[in-house]
C-alpha positions in Angstrom: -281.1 -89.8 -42.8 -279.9 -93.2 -41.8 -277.1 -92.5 -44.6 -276.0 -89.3 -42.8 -275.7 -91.2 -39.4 -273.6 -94.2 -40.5 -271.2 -92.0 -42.5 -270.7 -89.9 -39.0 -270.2 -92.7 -37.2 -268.0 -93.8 -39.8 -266.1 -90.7 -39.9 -266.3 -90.5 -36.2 -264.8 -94.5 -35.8 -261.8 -94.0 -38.0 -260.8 -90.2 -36.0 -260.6 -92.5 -33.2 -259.7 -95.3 -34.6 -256.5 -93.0 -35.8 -256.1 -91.3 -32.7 -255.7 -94.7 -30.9 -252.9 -96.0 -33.5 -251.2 -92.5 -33.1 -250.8 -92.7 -29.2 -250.0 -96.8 -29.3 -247.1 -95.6 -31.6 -245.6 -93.3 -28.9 -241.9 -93.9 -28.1 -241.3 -96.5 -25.3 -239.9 -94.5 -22.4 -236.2 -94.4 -22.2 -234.2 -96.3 -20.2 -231.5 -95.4 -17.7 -228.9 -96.6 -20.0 -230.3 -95.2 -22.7 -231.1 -91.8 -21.1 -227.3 -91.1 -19.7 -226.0 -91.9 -23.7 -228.7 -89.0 -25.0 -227.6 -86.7 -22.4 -223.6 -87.7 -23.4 -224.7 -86.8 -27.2 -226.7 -83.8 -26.4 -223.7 -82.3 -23.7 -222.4 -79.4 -26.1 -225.2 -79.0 -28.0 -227.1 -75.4 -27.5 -230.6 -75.6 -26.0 -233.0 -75.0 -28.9 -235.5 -72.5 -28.4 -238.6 -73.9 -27.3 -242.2 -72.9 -27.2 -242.4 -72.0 -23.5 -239.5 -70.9 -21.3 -238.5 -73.5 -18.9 -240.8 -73.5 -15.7 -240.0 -72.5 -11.7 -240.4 -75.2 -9.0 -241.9 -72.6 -7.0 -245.1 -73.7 -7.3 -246.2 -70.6 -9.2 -246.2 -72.6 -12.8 -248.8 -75.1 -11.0 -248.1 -78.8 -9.9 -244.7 -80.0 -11.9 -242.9 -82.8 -10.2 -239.0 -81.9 -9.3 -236.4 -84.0 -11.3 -234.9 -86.9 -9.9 -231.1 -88.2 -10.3 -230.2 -91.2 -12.2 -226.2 -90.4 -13.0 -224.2 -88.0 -10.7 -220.4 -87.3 -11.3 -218.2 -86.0 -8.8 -216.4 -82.7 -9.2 -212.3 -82.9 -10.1 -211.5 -80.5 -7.4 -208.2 -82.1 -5.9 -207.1 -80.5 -3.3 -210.1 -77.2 -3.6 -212.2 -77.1 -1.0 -216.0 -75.0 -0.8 -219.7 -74.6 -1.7 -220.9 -74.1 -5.4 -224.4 -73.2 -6.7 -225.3 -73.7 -10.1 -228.6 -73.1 -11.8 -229.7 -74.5 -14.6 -232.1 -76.4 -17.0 -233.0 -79.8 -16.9 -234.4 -80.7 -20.1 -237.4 -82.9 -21.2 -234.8 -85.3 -21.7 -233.0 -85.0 -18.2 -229.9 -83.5 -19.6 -228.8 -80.7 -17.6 -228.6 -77.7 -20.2 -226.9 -74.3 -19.9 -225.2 -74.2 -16.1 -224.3 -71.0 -14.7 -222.9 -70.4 -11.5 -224.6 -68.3 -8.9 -222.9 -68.8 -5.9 -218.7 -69.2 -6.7 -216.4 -71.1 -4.5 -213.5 -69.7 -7.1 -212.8 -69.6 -10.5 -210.7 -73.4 -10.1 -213.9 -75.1 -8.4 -216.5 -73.0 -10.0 -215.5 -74.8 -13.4 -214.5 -78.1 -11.9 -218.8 -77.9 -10.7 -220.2 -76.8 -13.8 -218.0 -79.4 -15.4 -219.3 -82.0 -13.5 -223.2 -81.3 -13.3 -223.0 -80.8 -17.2 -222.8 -84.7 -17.4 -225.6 -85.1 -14.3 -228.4 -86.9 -15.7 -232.0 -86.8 -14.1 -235.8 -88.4 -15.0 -237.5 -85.1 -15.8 -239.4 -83.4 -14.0 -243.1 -83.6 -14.8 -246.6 -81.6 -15.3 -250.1 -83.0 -16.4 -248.1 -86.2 -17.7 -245.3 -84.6 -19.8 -242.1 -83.9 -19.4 -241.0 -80.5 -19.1 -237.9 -78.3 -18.9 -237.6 -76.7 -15.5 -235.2 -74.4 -13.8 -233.2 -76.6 -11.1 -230.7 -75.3 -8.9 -227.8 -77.6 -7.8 -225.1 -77.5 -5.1 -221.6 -78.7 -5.4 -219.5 -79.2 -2.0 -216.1 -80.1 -2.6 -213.9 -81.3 0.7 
């Protein structure tokens, strides 16, 4: 019997002793810097499917924090003048991913604001811990 018990605690010891080295080897968060240069790489690469579609900060997908801005870049809309809405993803990463326009200003400022949100960079949003890709909608006001 006493056998059996000290090779379970054995076993037991080095499953947590493994799960400890496994979470102490996590990446190191990114920073700022760091983050805005990913996003830059990332900017006209497709989304890749992922195991969940990205959640609604309507409350209805539970608590998930809302995505905060670390990088904004003005529209180029010399001389345009309006009020674009864009959704789109903001990615575990805090790129913004796939922008679509769903309220236009015209065709001129439409792209000059989907241009310019596409190199927005954000700390993602977050739920239980994690990050995780949400829907965000953005607004664009040029004067």
């Amino acid at each position: 019997m006493k056998i059996l018990r000290v090779s379970i605690l054995m076993s037991l010891a080095l499953v947590v002793g493994a799960q400890a080295r496994a979470q102490s080897q996590a990446p190191a968060p990114l920073s700022n810097r760091e983050r805005i240069q990913l996003c830059k790489q990332k900017r006209n690469v497709p989304l890749e499917p992922a195991e969940s579609q990205p959640l609604r900060l309507d409350g209805s997908e539970g608590e998930v924090s809302r995505p905060t801005i670390i990088h904004q870049v003005p529209p180029r809309a010399a001389g345009m003048r309006g009020m674009v809405v864009v959704e789109s993803v903001i990615d575990e990463d805090g790129c913004v991913r796939q922008a679509k326009v769903v309220q236009s200003a015209g065709k001129r400022l439409d792209a000059a604001a989907v241009n310019s949100i596409e190199q927005w960079v954000f700390l993602p949003a977050v739920r239980d811990g994690r990050p995780v890709r949400v829907f965000y909608v953005l607004t664009v006001t040029a004067r």
